[in-house]
Residue frames as a rotation matrix with the C-alpha (Angstrom) as fourth column:
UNK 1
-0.188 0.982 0.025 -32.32
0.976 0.190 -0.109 -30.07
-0.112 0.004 -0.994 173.87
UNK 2
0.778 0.208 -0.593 -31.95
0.268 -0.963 0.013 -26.14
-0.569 -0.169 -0.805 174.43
UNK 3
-0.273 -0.864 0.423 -29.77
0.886 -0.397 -0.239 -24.13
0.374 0.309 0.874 172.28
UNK 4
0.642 0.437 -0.630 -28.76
0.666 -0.725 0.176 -20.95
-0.379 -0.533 -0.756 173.65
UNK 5
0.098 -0.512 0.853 -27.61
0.839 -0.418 -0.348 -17.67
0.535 0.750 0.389 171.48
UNK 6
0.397 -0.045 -0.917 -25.84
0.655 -0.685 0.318 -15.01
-0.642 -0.727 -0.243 173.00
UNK 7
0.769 -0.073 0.635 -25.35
0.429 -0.677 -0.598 -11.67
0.474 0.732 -0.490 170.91
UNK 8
0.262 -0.558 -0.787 -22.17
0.915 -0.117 0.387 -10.60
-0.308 -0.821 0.480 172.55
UNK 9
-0.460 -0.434 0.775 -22.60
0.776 -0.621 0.112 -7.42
0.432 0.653 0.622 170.94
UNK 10
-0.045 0.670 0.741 -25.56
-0.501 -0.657 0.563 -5.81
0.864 -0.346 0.366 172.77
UNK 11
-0.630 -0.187 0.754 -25.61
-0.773 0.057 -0.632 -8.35
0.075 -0.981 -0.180 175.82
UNK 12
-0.119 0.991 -0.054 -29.10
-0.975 -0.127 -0.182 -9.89
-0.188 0.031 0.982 175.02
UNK 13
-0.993 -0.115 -0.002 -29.63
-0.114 0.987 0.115 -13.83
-0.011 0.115 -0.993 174.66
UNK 14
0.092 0.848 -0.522 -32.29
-0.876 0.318 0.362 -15.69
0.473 0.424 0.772 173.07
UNK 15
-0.790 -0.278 0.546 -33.24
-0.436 0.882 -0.181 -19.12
-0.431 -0.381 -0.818 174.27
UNK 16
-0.263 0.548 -0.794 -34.84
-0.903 0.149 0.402 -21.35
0.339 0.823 0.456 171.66
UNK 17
-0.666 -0.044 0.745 -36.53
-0.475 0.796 -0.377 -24.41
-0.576 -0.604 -0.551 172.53
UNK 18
-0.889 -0.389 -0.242 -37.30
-0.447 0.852 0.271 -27.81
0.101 0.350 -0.931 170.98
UNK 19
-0.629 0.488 -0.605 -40.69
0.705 0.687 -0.179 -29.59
0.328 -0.538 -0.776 171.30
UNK 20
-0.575 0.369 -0.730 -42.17
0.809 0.123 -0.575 -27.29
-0.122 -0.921 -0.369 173.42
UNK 21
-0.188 0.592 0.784 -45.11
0.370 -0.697 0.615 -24.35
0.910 0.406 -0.088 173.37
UNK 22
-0.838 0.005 -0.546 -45.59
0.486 -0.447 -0.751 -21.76
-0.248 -0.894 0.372 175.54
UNK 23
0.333 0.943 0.016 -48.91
0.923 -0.322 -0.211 -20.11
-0.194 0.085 -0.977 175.91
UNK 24
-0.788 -0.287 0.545 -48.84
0.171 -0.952 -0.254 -16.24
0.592 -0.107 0.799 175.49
UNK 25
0.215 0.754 -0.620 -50.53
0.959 -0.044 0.279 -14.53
0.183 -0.655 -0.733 177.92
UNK 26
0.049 -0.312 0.949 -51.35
0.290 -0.905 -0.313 -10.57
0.956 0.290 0.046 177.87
UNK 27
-0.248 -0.241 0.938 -51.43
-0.676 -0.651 -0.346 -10.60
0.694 -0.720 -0.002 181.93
UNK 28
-0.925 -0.377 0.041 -52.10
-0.350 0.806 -0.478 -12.37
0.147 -0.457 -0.877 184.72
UNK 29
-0.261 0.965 0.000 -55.71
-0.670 -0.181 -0.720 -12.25
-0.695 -0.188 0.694 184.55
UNK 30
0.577 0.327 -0.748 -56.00
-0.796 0.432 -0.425 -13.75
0.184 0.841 0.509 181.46
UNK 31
-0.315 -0.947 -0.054 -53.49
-0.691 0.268 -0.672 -16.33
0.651 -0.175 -0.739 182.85
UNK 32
-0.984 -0.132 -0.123 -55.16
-0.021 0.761 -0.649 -17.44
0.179 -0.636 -0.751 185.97
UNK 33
-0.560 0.810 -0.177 -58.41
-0.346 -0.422 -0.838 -16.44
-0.753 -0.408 0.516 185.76
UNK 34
-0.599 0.642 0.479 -61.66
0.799 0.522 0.299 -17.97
-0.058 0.562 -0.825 184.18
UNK 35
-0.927 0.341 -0.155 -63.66
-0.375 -0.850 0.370 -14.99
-0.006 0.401 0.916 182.43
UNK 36
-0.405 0.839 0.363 -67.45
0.914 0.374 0.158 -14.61
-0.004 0.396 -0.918 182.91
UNK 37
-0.948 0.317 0.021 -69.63
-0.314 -0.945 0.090 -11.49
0.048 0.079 0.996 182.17
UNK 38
-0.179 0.939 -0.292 -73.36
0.636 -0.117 -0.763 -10.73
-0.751 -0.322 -0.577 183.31
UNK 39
0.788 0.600 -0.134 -75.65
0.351 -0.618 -0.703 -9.00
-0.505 0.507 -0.698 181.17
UNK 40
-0.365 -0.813 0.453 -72.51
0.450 0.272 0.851 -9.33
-0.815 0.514 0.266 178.76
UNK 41
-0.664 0.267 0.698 -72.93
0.453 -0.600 0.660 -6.29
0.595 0.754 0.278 175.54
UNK 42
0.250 0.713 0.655 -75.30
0.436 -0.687 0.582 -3.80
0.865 0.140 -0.482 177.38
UNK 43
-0.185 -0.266 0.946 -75.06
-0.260 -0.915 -0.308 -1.03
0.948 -0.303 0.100 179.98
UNK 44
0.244 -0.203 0.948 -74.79
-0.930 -0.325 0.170 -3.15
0.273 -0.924 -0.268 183.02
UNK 45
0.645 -0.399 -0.652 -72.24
-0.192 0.741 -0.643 -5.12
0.740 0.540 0.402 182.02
UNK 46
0.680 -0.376 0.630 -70.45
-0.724 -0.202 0.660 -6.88
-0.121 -0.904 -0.409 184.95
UNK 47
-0.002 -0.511 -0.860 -67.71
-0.055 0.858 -0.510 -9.74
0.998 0.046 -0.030 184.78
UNK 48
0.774 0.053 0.631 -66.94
-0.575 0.477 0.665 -12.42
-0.266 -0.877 0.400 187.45
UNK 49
0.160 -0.741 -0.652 -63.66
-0.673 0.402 -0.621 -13.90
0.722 0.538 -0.434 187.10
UNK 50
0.703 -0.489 0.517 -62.26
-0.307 0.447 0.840 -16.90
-0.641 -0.749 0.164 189.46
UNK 51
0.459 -0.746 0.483 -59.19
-0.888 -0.403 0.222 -17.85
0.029 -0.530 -0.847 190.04
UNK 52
0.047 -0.049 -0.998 -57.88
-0.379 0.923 -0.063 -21.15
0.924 0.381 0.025 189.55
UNK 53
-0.971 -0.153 -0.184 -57.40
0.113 0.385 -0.916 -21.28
0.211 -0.910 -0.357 193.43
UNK 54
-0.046 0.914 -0.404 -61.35
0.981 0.118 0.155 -20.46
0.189 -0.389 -0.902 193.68
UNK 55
-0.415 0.349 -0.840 -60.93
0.645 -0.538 -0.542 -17.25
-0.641 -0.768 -0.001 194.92
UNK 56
0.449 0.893 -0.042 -63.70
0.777 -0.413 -0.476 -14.24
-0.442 0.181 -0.879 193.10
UNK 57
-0.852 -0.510 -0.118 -62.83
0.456 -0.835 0.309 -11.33
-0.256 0.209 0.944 191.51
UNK 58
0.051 0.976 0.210 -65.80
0.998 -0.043 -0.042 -8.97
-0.032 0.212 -0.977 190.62
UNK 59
-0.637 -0.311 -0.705 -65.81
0.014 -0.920 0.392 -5.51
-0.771 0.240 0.590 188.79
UNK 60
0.277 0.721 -0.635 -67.81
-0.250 -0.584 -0.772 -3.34
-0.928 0.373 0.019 186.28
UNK 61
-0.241 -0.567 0.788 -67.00
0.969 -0.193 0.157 -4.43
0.063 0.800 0.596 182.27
UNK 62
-0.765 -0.549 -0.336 -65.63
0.283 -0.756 0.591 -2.27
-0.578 0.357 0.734 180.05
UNK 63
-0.366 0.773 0.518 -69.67
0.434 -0.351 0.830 -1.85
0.824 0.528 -0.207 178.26
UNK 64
0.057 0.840 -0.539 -70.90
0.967 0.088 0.239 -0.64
0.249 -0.535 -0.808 181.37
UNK 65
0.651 0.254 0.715 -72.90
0.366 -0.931 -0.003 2.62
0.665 0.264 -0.699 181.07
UNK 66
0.892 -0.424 -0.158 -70.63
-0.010 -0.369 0.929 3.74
-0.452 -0.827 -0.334 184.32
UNK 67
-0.338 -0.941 0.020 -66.92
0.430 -0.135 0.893 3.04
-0.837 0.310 0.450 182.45
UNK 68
-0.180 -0.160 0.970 -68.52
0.976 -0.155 0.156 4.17
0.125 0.975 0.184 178.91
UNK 69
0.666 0.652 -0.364 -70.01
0.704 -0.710 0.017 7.39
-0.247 -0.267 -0.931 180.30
UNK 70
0.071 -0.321 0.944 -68.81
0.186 -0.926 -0.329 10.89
0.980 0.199 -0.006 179.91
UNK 71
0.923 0.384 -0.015 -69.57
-0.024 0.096 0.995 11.03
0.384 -0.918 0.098 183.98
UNK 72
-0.410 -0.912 0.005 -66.12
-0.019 0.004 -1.000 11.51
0.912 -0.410 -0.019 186.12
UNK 73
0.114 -0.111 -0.987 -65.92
0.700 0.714 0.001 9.62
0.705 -0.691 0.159 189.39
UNK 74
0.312 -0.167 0.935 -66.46
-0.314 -0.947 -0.064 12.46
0.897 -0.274 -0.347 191.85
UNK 75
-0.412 -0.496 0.764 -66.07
-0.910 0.177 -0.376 10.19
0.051 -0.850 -0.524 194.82
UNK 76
-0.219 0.288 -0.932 -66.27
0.265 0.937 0.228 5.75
0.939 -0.197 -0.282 195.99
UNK 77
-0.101 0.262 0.960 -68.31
-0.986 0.099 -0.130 4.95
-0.129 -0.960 0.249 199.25
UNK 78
-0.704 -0.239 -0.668 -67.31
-0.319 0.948 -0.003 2.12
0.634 0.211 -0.744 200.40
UNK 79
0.063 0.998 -0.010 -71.10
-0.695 0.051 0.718 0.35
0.717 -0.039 0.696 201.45
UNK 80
0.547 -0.117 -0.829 -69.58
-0.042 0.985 -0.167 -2.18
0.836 0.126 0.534 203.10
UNK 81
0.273 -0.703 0.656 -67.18
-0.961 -0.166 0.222 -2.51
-0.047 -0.691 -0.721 207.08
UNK 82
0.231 -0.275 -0.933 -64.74
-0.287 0.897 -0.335 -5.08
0.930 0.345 0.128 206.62
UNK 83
0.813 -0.204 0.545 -64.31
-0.454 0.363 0.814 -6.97
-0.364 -0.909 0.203 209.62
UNK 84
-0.148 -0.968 0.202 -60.93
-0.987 0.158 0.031 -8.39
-0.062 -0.195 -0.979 210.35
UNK 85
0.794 0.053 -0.605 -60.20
-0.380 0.820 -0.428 -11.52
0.474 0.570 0.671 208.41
UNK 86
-0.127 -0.984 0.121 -57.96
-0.983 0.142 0.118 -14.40
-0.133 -0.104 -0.986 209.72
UNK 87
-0.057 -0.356 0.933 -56.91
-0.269 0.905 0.330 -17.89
-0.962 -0.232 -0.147 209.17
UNK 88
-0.916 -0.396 0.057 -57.25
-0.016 0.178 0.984 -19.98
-0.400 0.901 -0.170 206.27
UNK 89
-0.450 0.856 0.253 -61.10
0.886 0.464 0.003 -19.97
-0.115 0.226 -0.967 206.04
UNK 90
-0.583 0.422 0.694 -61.47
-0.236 -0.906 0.352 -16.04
0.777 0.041 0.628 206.39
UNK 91
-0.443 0.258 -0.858 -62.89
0.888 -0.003 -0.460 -16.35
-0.121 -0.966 -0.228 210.10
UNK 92
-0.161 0.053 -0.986 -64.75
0.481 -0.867 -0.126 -13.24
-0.862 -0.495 0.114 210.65
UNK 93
-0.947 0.037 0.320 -65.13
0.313 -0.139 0.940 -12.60
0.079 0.990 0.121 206.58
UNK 94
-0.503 0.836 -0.219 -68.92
-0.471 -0.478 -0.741 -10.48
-0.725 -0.269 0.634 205.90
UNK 95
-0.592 0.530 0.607 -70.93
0.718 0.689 0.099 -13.08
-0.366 0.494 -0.789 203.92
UNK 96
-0.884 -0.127 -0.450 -71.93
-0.197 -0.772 0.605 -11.11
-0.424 0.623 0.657 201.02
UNK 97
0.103 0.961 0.258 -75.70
0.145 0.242 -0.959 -11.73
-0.984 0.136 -0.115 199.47
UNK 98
-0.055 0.248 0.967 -76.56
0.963 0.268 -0.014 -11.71
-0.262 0.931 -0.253 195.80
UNK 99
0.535 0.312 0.785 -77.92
0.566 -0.822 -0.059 -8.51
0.627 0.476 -0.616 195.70
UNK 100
0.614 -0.115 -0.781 -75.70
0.563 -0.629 0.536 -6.23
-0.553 -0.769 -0.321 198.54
UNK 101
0.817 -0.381 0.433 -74.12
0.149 -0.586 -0.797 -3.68
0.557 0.716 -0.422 197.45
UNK 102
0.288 -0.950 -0.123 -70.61
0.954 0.296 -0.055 -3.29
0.089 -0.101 0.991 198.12
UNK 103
-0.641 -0.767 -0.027 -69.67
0.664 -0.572 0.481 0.18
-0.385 0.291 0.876 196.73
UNK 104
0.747 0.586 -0.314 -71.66
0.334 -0.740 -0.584 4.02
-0.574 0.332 -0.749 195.72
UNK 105
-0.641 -0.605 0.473 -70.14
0.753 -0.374 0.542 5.40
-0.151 0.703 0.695 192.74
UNK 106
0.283 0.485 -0.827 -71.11
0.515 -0.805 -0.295 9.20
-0.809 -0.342 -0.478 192.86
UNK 107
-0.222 -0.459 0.860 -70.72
0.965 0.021 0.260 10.43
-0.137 0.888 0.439 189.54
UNK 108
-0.022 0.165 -0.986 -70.86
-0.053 -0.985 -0.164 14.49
-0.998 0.049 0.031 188.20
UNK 109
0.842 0.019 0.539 -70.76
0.538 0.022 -0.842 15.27
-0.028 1.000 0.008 184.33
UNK 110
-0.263 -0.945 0.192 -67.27
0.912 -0.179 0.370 15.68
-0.315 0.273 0.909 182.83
UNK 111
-0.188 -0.076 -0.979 -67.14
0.265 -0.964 0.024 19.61
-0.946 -0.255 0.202 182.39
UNK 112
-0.670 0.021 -0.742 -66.61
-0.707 -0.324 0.629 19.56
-0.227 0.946 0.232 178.46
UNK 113
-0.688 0.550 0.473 -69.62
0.696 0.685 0.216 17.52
-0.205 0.478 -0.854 177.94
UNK 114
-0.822 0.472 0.319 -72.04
-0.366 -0.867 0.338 20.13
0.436 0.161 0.885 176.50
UNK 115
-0.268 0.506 -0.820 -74.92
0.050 0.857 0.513 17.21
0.962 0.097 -0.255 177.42
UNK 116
-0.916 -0.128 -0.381 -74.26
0.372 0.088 -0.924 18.03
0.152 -0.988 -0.033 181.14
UNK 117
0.323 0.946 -0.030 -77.63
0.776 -0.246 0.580 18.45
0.541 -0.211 -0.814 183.11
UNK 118
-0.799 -0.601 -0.003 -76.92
0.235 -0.309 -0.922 21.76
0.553 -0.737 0.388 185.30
UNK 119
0.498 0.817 0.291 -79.21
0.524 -0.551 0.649 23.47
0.691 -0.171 -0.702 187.66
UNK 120
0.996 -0.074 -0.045 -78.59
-0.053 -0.935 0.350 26.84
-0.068 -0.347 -0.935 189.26
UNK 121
0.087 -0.993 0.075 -74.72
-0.783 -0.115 -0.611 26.21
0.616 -0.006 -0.788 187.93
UNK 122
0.147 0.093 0.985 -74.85
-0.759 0.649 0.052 22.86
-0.635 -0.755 0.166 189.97
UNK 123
-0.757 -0.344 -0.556 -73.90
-0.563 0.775 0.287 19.45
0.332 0.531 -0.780 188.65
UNK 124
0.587 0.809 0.038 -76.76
-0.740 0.517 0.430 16.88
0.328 -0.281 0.902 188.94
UNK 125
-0.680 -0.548 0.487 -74.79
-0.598 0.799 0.063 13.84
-0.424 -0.248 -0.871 190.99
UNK 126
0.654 0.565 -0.504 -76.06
-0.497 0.822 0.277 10.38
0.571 0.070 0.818 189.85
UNK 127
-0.240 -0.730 0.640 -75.07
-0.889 0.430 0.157 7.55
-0.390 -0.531 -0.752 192.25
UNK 128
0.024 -0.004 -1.000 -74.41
-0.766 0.643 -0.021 4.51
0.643 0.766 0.012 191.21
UNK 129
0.384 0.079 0.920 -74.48
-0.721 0.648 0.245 1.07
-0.577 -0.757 0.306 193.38
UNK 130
0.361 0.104 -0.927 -72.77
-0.752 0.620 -0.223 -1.70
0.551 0.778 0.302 192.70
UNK 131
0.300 0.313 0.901 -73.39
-0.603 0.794 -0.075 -5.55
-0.739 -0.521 0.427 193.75
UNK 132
-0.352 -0.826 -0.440 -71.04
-0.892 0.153 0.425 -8.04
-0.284 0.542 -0.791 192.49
UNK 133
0.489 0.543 -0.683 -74.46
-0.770 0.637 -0.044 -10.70
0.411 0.547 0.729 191.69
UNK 134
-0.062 -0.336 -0.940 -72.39
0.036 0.940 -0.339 -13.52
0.997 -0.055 -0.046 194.41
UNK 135
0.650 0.601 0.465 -72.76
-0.433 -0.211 0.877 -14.75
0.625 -0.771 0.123 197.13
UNK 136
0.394 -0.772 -0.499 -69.53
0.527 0.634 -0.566 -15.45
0.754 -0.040 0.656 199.38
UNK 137
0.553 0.005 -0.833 -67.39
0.807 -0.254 0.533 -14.29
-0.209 -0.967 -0.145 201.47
UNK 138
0.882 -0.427 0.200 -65.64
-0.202 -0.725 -0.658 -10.40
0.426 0.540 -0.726 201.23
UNK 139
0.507 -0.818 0.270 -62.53
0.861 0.496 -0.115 -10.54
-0.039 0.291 0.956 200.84
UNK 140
-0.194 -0.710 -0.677 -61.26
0.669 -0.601 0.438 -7.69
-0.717 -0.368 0.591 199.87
UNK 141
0.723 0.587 0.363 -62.08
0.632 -0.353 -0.690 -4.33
-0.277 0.729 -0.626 198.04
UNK 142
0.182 -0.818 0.546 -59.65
0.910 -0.070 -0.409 -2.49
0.373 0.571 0.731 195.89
UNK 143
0.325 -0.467 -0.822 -57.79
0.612 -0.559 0.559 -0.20
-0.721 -0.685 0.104 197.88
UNK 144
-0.743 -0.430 0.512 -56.40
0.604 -0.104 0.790 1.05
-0.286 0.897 0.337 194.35
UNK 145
-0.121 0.804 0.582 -60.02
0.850 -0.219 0.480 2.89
0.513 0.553 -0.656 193.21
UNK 146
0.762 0.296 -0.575 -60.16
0.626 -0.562 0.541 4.94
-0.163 -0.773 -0.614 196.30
UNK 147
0.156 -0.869 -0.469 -56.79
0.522 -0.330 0.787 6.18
-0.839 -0.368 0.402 195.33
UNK 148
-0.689 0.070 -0.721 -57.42
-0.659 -0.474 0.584 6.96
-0.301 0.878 0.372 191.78
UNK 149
0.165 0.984 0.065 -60.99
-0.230 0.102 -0.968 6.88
-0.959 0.145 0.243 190.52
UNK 150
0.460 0.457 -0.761 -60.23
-0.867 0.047 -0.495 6.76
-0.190 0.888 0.418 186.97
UNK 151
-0.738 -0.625 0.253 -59.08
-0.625 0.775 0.094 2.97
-0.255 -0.089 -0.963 187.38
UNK 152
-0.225 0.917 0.329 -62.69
0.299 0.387 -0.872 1.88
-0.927 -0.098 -0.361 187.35
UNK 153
0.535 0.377 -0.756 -62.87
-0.543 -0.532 -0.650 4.07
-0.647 0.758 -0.080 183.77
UNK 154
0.180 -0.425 -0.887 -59.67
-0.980 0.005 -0.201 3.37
0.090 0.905 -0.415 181.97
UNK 155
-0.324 -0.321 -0.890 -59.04
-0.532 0.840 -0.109 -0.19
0.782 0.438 -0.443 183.34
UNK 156
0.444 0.794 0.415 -62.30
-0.892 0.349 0.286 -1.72
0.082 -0.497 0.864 184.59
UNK 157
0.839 0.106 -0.533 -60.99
-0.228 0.959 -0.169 -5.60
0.493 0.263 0.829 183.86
UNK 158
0.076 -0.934 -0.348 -57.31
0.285 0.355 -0.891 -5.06
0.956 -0.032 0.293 185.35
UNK 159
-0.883 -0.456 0.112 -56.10
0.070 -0.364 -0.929 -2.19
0.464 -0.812 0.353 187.93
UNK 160
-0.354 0.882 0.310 -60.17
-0.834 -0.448 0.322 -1.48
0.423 -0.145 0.894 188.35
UNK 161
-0.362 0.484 -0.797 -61.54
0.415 0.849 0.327 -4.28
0.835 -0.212 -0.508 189.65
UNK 162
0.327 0.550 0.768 -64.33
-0.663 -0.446 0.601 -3.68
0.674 -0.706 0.219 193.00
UNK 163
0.269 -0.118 0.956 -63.48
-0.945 0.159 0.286 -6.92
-0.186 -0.980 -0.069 195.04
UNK 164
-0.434 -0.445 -0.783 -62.46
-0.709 0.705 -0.008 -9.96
0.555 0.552 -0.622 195.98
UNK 165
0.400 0.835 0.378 -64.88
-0.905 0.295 0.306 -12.97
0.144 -0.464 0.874 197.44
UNK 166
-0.905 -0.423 0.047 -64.40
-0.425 0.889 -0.168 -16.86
0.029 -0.172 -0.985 198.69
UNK 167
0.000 0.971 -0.237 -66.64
-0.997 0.018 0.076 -19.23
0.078 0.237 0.968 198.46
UNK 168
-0.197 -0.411 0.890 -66.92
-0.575 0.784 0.235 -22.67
-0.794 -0.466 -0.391 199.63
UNK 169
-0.956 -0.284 0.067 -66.07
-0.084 0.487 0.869 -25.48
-0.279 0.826 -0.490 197.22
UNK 170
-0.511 0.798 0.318 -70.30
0.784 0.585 -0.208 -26.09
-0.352 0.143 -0.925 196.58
UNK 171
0.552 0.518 -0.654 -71.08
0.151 -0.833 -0.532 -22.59
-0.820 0.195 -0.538 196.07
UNK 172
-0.396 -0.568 -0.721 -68.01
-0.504 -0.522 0.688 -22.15
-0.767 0.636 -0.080 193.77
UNK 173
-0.927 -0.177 0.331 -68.96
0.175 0.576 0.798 -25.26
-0.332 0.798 -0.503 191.96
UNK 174
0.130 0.991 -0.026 -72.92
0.586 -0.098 -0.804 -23.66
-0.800 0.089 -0.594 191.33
UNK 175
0.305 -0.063 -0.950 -71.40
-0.069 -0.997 0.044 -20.62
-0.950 0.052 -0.309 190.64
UNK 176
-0.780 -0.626 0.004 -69.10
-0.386 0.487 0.783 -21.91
-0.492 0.609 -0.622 187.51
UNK 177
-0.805 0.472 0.359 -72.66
0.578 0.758 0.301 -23.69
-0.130 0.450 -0.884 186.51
UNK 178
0.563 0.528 -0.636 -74.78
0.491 -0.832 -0.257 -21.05
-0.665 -0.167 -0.728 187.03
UNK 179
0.107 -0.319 -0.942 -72.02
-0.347 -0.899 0.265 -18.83
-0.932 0.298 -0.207 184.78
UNK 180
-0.856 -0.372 0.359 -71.33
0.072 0.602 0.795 -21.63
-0.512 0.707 -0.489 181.81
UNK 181
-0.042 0.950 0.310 -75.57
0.865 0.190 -0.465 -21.82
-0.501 0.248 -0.829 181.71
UNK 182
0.326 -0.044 -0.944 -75.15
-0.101 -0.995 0.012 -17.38
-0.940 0.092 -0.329 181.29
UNK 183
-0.358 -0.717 -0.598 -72.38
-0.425 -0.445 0.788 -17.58
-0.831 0.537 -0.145 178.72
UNK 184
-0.752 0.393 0.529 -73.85
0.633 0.655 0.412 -20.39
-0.185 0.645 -0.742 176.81
């Protein structure tokens, strides 16, 4: 059923197979994760992915005026005090609203932007807020942003992501309707 070639020159082995198709898949996101996007092409573009297990992802797309900007991440407040999650239900988990914000993004103009507002030799901060539009439980925010802001810039959809949420099988299954109604 399998035929296997071995190049016994370099080391390397192929392994052809019969019958079967494999998917390709550029990561695991795209892999396990169902893609939806809010306000999807304009400058406050967000995305909601889940998880085939159910569980949330939620982060900024890659149109949104915050990742396209010239603006450089001067510093992340996290808006949010996780409380100490346990068991299999997330005990103790901060039941997130629709609208809470989660995260300030504190933003400065990028030095070589000529465009930059100054005053008296000051940068003008703009903060930014951002509410991942579900309602569930938090989970977890990316430890990974705090460590290097420009994760949220160069790779909103992957290393960037803001958080992760739960939701109970009725909310997930709105949610999923509620996003199909969006995309459609």
């Amino acid at each position: 059923m399998m035929n296997v070639n071995a190049e016994e020159d370099e080391g390397d082995f192929s392994i052809e197979s019969v019958g079967l198709k494999a998917a390709n898949y550029n990561n695991i996101v795209d892999r396990y994760f169902t893609k939806y996007y809010l306000d999807k092409n304009t400058d406050k573009e967000q995305y909601v992915f889940i998880h085939t297990n159910g569980i949330v992802m939620c982060g900024l797309g890659k149109n949104n005026s915050l990742v396209k900007s010239n603006y450089k991440i001067k510093e992340i407040k996290d808006l949010n005090k996780l409380s100490k999650i346990s068991g299999k239900r997330k005990h103790g988990a901060h039941v997130l609203m629709d609208n809470e914000y989660v995260l300030q993004f504190i933003l400065l103009p990028n030095e070589n932007d000529k465009n930059n507002s100054m005053t008296d030799g000051e940068a003008t901060e703009i903060k930014y807020n951002f509410s991942p539009k579900v309602k569930g439980k938090l989970l977890e925010i990316n430890e990974n942003i705090f460590k290097n802001y420009n994760f949220v810039k160069e790779f909103p959809e992957k290393y960037g992501f803001v958080c992760f949420l739960m939701l109970d099988h009725n909310n997930l299954q709105a949610l999923r309707e509620k996003l199909e109604k969006i995309q459609n």
